[in-house]
PyMOL CGO cylinders between C-alpha atoms (Angstrom):
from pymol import cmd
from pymol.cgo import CYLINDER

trace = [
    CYLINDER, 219.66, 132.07, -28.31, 216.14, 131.67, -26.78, 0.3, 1, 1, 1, 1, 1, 1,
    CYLINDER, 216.14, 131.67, -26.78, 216.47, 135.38, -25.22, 0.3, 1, 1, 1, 1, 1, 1,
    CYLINDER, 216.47, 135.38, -25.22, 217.14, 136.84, -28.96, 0.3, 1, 1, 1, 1, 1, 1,
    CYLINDER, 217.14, 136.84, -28.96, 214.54, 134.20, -30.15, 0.3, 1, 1, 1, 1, 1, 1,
    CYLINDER, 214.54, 134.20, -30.15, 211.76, 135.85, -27.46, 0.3, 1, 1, 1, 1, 1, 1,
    CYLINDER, 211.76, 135.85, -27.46, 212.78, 139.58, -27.76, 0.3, 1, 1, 1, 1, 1, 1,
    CYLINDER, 212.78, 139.58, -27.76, 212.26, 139.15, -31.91, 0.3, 1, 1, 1, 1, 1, 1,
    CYLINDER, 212.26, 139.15, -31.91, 209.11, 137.47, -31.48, 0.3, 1, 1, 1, 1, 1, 1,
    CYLINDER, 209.11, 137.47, -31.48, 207.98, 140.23, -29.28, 0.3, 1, 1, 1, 1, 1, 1,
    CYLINDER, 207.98, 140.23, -29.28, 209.44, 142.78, -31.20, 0.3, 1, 1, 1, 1, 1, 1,
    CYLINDER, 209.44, 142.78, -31.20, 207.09, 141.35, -34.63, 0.3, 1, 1, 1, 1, 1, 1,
    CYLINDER, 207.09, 141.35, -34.63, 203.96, 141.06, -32.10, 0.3, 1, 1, 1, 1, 1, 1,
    CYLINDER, 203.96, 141.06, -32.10, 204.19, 144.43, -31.18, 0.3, 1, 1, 1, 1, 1, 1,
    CYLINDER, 204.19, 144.43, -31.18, 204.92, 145.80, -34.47, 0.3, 1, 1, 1, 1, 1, 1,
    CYLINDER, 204.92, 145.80, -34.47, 201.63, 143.64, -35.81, 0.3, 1, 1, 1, 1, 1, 1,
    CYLINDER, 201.63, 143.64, -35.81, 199.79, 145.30, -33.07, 0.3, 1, 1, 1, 1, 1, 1,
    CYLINDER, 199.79, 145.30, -33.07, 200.75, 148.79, -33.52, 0.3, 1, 1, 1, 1, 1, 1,
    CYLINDER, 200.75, 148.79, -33.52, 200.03, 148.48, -37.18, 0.3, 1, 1, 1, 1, 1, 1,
    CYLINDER, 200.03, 148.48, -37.18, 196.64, 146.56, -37.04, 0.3, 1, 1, 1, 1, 1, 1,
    CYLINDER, 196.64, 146.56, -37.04, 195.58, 148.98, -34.57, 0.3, 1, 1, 1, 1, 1, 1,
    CYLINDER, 195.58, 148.98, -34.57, 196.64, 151.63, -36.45, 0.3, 1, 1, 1, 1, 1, 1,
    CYLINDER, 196.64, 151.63, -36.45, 195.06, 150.19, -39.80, 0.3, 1, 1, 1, 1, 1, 1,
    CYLINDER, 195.06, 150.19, -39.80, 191.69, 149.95, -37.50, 0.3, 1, 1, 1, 1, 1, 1,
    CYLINDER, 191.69, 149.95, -37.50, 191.86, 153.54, -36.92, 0.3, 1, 1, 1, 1, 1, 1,
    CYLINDER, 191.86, 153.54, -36.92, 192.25, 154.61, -40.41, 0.3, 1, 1, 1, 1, 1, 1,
    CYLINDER, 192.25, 154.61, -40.41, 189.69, 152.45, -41.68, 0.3, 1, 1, 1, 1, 1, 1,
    CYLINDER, 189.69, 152.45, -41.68, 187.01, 153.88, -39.65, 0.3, 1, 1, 1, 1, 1, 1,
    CYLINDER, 187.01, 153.88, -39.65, 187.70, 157.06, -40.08, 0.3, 1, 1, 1, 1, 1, 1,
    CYLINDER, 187.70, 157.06, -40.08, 188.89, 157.33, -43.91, 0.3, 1, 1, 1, 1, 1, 1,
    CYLINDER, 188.89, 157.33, -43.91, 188.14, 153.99, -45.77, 0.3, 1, 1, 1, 1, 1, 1,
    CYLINDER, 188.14, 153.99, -45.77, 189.91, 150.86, -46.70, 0.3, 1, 1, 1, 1, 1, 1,
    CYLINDER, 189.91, 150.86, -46.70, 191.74, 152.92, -49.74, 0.3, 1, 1, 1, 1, 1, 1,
    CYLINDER, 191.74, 152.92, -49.74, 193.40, 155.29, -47.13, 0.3, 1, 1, 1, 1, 1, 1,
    CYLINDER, 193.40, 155.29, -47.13, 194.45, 152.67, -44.94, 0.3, 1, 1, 1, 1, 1, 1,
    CYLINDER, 194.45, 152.67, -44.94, 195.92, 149.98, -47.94, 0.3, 1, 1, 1, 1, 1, 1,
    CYLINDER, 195.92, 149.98, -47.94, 197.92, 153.09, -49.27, 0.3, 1, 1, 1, 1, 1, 1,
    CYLINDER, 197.92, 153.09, -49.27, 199.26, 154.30, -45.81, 0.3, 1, 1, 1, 1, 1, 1,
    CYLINDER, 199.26, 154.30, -45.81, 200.20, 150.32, -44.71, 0.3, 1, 1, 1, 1, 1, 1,
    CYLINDER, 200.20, 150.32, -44.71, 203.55, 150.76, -46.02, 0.3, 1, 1, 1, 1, 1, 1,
    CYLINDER, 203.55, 150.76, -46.02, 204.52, 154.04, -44.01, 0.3, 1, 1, 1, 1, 1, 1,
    CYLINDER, 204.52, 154.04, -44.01, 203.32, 152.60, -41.04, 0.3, 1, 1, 1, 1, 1, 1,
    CYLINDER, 203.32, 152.60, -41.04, 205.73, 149.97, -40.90, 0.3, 1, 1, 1, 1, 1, 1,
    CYLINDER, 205.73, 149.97, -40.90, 208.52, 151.32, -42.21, 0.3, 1, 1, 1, 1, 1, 1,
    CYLINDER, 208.52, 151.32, -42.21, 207.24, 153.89, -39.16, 0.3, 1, 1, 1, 1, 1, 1,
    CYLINDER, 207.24, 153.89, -39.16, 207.57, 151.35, -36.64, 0.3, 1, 1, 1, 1, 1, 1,
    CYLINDER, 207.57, 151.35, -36.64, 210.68, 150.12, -37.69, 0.3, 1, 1, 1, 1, 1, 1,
    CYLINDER, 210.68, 150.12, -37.69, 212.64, 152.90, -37.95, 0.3, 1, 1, 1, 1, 1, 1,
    CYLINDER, 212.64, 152.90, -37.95, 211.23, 153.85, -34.58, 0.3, 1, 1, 1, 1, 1, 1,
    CYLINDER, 211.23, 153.85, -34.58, 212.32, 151.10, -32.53, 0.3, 1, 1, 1, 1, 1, 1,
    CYLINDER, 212.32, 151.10, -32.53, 215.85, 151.12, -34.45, 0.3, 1, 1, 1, 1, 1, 1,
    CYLINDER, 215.85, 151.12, -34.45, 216.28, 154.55, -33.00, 0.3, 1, 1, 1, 1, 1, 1,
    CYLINDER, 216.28, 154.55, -33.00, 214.35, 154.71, -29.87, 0.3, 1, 1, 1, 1, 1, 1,
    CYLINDER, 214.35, 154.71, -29.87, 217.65, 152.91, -28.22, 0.3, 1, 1, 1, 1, 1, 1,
    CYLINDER, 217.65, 152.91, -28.22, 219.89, 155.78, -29.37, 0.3, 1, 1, 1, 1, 1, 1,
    CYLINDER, 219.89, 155.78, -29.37, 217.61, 158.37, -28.30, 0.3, 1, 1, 1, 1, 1, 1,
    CYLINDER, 217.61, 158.37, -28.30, 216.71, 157.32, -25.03, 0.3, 1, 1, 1, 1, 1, 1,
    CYLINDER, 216.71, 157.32, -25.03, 218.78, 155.24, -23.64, 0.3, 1, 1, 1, 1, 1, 1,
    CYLINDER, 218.78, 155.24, -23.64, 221.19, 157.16, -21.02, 0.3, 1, 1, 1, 1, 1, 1,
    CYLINDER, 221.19, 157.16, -21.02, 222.63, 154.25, -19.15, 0.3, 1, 1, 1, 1, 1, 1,
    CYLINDER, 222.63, 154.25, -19.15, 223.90, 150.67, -19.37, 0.3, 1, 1, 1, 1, 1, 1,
    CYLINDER, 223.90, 150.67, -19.37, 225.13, 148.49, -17.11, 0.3, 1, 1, 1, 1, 1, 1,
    CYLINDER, 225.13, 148.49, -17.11, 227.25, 145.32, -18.27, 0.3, 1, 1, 1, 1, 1, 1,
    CYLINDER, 227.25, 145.32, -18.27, 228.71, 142.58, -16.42, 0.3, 1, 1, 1, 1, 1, 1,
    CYLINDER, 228.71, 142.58, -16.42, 232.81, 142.55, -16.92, 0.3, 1, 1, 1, 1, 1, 1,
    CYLINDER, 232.81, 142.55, -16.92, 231.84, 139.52, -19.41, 0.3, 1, 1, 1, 1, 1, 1,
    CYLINDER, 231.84, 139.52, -19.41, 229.43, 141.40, -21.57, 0.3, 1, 1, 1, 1, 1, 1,
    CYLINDER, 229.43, 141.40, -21.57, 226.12, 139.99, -20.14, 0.3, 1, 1, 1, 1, 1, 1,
    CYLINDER, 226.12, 139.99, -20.14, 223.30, 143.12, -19.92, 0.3, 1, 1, 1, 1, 1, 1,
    CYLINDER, 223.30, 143.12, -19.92, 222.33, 143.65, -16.36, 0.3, 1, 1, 1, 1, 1, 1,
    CYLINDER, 222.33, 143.65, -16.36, 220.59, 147.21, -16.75, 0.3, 1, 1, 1, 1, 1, 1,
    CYLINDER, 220.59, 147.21, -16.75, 218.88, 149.34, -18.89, 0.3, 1, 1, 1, 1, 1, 1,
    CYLINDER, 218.88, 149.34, -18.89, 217.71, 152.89, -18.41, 0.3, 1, 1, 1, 1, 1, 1,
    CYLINDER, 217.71, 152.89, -18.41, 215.48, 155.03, -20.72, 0.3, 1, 1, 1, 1, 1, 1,
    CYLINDER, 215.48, 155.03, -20.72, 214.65, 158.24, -20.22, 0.3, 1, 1, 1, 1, 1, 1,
    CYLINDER, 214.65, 158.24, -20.22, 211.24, 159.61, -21.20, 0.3, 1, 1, 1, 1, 1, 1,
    CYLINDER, 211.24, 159.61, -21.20, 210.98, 163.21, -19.35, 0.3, 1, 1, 1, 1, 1, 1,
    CYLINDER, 210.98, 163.21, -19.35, 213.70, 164.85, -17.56, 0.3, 1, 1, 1, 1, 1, 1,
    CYLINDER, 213.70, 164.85, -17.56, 213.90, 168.30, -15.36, 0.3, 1, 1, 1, 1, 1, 1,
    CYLINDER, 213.90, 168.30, -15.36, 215.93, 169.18, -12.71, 0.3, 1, 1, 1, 1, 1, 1,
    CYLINDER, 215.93, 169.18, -12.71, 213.70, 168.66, -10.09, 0.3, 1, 1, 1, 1, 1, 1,
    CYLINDER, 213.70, 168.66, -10.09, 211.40, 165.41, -11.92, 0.3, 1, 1, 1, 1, 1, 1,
    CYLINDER, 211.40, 165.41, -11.92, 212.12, 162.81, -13.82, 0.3, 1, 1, 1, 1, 1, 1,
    CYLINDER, 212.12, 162.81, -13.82, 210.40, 160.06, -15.90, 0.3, 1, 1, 1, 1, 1, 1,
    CYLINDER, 210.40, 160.06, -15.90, 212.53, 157.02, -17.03, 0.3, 1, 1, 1, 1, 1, 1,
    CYLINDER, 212.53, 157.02, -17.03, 211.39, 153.36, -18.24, 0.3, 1, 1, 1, 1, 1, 1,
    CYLINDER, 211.39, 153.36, -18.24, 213.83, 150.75, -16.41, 0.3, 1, 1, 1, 1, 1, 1,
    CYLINDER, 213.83, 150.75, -16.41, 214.59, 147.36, -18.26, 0.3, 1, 1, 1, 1, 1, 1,
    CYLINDER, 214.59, 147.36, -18.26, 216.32, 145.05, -15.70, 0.3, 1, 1, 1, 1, 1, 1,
    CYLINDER, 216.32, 145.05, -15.70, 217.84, 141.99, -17.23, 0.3, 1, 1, 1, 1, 1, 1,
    CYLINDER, 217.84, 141.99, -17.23, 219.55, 139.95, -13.71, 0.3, 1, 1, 1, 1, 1, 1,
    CYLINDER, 219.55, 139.95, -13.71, 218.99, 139.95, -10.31, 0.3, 1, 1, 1, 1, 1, 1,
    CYLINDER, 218.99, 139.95, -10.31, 221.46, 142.54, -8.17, 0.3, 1, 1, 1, 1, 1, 1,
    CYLINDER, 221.46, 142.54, -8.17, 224.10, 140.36, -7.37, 0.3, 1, 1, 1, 1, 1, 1,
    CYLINDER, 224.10, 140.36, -7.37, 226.03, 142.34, -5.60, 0.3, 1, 1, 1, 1, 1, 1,
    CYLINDER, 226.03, 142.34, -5.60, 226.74, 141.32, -1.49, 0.3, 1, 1, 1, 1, 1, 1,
    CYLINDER, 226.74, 141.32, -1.49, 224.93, 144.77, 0.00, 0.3, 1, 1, 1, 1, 1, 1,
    CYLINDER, 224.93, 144.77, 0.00, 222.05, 146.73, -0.92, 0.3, 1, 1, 1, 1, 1, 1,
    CYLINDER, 222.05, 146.73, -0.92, 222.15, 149.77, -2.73, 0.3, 1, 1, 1, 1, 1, 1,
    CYLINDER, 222.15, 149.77, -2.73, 220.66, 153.43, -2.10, 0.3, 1, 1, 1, 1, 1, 1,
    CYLINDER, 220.66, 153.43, -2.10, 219.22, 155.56, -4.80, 0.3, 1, 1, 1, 1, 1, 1,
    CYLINDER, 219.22, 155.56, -4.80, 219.48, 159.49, -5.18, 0.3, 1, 1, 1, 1, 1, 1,
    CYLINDER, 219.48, 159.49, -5.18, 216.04, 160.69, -5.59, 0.3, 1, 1, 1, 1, 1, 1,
    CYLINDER, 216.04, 160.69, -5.59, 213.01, 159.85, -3.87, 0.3, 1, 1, 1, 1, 1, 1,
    CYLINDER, 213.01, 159.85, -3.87, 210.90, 157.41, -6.58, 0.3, 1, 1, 1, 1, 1, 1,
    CYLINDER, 210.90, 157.41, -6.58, 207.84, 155.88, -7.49, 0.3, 1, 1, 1, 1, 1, 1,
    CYLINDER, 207.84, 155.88, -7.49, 208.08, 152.56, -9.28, 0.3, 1, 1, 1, 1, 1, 1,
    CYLINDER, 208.08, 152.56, -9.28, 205.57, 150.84, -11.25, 0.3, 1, 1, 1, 1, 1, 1,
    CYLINDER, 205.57, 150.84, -11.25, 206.46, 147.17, -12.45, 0.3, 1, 1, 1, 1, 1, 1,
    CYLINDER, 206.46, 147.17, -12.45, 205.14, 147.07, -16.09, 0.3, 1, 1, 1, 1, 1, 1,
    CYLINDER, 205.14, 147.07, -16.09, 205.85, 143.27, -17.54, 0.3, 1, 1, 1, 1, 1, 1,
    CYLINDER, 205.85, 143.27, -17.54, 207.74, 140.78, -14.68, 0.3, 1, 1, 1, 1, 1, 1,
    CYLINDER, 207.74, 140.78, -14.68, 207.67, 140.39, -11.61, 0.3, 1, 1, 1, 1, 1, 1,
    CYLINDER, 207.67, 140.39, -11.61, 210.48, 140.11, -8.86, 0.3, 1, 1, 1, 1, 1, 1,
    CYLINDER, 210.48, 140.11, -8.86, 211.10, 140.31, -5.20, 0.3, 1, 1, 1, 1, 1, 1,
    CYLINDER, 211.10, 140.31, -5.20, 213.14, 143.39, -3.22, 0.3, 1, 1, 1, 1, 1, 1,
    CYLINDER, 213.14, 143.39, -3.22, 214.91, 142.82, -0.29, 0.3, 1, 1, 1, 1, 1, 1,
    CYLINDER, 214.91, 142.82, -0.29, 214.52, 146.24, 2.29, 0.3, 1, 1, 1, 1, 1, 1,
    CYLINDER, 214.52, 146.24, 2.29, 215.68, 146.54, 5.67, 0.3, 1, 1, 1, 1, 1, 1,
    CYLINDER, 215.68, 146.54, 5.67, 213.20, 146.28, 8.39, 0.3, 1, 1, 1, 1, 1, 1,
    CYLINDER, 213.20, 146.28, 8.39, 214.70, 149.09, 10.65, 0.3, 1, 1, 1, 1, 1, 1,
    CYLINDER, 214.70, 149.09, 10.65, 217.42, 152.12, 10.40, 0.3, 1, 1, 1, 1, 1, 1,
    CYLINDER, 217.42, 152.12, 10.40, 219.61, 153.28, 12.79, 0.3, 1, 1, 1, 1, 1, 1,
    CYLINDER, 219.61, 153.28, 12.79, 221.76, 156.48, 11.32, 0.3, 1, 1, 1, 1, 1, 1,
    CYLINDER, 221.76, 156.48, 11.32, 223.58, 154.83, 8.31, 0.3, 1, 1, 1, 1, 1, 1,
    CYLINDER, 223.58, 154.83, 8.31, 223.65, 151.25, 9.79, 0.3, 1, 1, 1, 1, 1, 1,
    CYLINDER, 223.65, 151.25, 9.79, 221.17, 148.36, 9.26, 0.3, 1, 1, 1, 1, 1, 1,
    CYLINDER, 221.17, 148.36, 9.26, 219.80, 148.29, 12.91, 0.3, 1, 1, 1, 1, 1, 1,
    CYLINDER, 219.80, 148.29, 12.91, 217.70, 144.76, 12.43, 0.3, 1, 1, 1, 1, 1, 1,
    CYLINDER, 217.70, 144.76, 12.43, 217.81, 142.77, 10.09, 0.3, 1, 1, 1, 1, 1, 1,
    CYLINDER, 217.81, 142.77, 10.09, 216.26, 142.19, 5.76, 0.3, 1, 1, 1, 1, 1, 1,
    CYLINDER, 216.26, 142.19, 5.76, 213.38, 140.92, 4.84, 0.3, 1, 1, 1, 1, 1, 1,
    CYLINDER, 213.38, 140.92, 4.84, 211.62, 139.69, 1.31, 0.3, 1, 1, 1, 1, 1, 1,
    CYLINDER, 211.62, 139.69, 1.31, 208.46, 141.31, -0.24, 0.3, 1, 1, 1, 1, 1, 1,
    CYLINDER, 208.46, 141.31, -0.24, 207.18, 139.80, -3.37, 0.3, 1, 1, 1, 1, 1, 1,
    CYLINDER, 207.18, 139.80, -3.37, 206.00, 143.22, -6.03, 0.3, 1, 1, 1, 1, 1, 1,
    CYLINDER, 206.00, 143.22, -6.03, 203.56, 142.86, -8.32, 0.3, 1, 1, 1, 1, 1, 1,
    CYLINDER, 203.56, 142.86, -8.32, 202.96, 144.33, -11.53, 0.3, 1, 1, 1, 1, 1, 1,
    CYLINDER, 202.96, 144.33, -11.53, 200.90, 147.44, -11.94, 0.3, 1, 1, 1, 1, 1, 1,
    CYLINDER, 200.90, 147.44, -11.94, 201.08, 148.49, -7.97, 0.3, 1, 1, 1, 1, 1, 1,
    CYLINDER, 201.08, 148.49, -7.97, 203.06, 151.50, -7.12, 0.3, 1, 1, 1, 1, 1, 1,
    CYLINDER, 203.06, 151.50, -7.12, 206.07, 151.68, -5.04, 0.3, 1, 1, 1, 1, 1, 1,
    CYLINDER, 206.07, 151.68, -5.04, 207.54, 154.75, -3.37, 0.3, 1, 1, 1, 1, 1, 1,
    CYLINDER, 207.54, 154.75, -3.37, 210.84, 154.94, -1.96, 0.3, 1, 1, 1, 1, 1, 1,
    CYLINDER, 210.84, 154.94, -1.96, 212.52, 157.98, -0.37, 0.3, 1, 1, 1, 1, 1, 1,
    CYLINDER, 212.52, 157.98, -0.37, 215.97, 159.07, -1.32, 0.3, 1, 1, 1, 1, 1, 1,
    CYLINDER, 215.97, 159.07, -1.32, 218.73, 156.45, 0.54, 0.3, 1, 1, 1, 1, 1, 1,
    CYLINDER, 218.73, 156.45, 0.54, 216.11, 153.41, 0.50, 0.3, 1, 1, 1, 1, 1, 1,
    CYLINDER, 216.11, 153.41, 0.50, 217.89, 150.47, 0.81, 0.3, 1, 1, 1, 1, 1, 1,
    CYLINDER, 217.89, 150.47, 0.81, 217.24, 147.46, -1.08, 0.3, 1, 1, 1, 1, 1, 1,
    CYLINDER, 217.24, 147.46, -1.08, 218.19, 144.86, -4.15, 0.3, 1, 1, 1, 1, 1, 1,
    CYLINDER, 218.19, 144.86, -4.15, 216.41, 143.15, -6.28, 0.3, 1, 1, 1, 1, 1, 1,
    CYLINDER, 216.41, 143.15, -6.28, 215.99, 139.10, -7.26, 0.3, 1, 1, 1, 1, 1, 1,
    CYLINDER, 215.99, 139.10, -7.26, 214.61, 138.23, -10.66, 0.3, 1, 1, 1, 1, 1, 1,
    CYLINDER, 214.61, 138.23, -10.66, 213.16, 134.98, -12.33, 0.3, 1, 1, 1, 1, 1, 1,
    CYLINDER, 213.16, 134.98, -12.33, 212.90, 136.96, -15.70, 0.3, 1, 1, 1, 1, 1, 1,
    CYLINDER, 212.90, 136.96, -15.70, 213.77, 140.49, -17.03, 0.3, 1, 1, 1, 1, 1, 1,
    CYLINDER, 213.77, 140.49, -17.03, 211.11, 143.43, -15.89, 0.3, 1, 1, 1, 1, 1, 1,
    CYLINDER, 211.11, 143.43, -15.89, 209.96, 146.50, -17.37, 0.3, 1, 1, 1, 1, 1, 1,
    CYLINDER, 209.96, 146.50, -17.37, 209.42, 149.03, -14.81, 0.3, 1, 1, 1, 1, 1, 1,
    CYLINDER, 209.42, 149.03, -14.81, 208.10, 152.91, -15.15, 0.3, 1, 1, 1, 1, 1, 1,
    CYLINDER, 208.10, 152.91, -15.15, 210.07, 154.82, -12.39, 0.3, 1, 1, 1, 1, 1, 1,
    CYLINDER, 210.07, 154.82, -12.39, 208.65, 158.88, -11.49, 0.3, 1, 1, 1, 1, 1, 1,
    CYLINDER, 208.65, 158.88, -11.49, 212.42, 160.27, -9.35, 0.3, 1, 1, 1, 1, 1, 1,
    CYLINDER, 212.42, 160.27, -9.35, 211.69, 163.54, -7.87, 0.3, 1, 1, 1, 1, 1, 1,
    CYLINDER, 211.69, 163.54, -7.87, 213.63, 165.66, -5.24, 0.3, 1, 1, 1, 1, 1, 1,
    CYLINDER, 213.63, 165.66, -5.24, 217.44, 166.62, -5.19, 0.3, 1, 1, 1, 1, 1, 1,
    CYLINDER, 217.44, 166.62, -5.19, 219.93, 164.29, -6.70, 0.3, 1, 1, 1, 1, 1, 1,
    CYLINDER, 219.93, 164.29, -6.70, 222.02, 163.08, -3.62, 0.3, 1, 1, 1, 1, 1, 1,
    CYLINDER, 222.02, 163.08, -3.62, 225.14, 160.55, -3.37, 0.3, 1, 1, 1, 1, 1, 1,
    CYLINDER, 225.14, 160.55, -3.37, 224.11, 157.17, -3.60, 0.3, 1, 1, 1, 1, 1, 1,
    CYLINDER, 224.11, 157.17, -3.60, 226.24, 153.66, -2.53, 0.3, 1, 1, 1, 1, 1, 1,
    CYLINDER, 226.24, 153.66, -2.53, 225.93, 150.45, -0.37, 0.3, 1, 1, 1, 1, 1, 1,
    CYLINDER, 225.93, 150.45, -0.37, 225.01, 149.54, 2.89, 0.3, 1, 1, 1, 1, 1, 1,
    CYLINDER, 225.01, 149.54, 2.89, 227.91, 147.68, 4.66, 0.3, 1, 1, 1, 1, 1, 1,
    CYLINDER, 227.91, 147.68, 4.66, 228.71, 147.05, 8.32, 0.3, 1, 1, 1, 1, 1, 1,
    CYLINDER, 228.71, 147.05, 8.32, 230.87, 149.97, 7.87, 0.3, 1, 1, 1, 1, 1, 1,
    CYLINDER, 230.87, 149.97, 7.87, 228.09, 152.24, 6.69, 0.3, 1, 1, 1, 1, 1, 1,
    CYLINDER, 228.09, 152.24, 6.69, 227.01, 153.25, 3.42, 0.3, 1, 1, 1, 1, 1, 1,
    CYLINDER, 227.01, 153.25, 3.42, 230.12, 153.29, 0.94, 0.3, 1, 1, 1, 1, 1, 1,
    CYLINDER, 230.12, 153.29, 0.94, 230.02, 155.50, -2.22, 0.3, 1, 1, 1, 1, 1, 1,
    CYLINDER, 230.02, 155.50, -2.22, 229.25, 153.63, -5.49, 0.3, 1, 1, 1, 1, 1, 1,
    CYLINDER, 229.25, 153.63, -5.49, 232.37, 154.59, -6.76, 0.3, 1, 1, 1, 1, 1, 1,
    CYLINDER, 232.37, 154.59, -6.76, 234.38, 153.60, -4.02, 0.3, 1, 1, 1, 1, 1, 1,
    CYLINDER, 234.38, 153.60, -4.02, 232.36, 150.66, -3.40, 0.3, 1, 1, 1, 1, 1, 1,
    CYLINDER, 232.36, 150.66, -3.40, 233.08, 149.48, -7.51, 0.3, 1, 1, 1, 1, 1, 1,
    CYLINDER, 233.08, 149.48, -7.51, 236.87, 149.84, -6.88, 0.3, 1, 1, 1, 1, 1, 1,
    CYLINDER, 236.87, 149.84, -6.88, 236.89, 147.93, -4.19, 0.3, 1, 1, 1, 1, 1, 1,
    CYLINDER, 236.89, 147.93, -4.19, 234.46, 145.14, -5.61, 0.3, 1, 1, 1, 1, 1, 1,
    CYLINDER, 234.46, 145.14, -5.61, 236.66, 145.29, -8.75, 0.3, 1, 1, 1, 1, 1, 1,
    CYLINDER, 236.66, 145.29, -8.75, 239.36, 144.70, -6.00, 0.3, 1, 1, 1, 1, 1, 1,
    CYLINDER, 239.36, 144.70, -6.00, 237.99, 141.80, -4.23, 0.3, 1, 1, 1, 1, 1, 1,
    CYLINDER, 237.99, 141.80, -4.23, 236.98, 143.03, -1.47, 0.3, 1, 1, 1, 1, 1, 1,
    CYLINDER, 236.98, 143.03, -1.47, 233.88, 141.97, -1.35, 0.3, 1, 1, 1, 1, 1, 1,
    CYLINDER, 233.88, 141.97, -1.35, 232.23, 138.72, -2.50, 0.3, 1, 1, 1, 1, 1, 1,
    CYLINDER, 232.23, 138.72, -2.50, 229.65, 138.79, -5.05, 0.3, 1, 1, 1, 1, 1, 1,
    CYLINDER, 229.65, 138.79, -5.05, 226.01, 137.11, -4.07, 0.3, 1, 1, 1, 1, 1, 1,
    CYLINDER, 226.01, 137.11, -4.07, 222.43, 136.04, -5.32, 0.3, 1, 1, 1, 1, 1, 1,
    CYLINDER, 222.43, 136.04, -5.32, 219.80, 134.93, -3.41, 0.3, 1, 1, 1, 1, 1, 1,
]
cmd.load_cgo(trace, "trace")
C-alpha cells in the first residue's frame, strides 16, 4: 500500500514538474495567453505519455512465482552491436550464485543506491578466491565486461541507465560446478536444487 502510495505521489510530482517547467518555457517565450491555453494539452500530454511509455518500452519483466516485481527493463536505443536501456530493480537478487551478463556494460545508478557483490579473482569459469562487497553510488559509472560476475542487495528500488555493447553471448550462474546456463540453472532452481538466499 505504501509502495503504490509513493510511486503515485511521485508520479503527480513529476507530472507538476514537467508541466510547470513547461508552462515556464512558454511564458517567456510567447506570453501568459499562450501558456493558459496550451495548460490543458500539456497534461493530458503527460498523461497519456506515461500510460503508454510502459507498453512501448518495456521489453522484459521479471516476477517472483507469487507475483511480486523483481525487474524491470526499458529499452531506449537498440542496434545490434549497442544498446541503451533504463533498468528499474525492485528486490535484491536472491538467488544462491551470481549471475553473468551477455554484453559488456556501463551502468549508471540514477535514484537508489545498493551494494554488488563481485568476485575478487577468476580462474577459467571457477571462482578462484573468494566475494567481496562494494557499496555504488549514484551518478558514478560502472563498467563490466561480458561474463562479470556479481548480484545485487537493495534497501529500496533503483533506477539505473545501462550502455551494453559488444556481441550478445550466453549468460548463467557461477556455481562450484562452473557457470550453468540461465535456463538450465531456472529448471533446476524451479526444481530445488538450489536454495534461494539474501544477504
Amino acid at each position: 500500500m505504501i509502495d503504490k502510495f509513493i510511486f503515485v505521489l511521485k508520479w503527480y510530482l513529476y507530472g507538476v514538474l514537467f508541466i510547470g517547467l513547461s508552462q515556464f518555457a512558454i511564458i517567456s517565450y510567447f506570453g501568459s495567453e499562450v501558456a493558459l491555453k496550451t495548460l490543458p494539452a500539456l497534461a493530458v500530454f503527460y498523461v497519456v505519455f506515461t500510460c503508454f511509455f510502459k507498453k512501448i518500452f518495456l521489453i522484459k519483466e521479471i516476477k517472483s512465482n507469487s507475483g511480486e516485481l523483481h525487474f524491470r527493463r526499458y529499452r531506449i536505443f537498440s542496434t545490434p552491436w549497442f544498446k541503451i536501456f533504463i533498468h528499474r530493480i525492485y528486490k535484491s537478487d536472491e538467488d544462491k550464485h551470481m549471475h553473468t551478463h551477455p554484453w559488456n556494460f556501463i551502468t549508471i545508478i540514477l535514484s537508489g543506491t545498493y551494494q554488488e557483490c563481485v568476485v575478487q579473482e577468476w580462474y577459467s569459469e571457477h571462482v578462484l578466491s573468494g566475494e567481496q562487497w562494494e557499496n555504488r553510488k549514484r551518478f558514478r559509472p560502472y563498467f563490466h565486461k561480458a561474463g562479470f560476475a556479481h548480484k545485487l542487495y537493495l534497501t529500496e528500488p533503483v533506477t539505473t541507465l545501462v550502455f551494453c555493447f559488444g556481441k550478445n553471448k550466453n549468460w548463467g550462474y557461477v556455481t562450484d560446478d562452473g557457470i550453468i546456463d540461465n535456463n538450465d540453472y531456472r529448471r533446476l532452481k524451479h526444481e530445488g536444487y538450489f536454495d534461494a538466499t539474501i544477504k
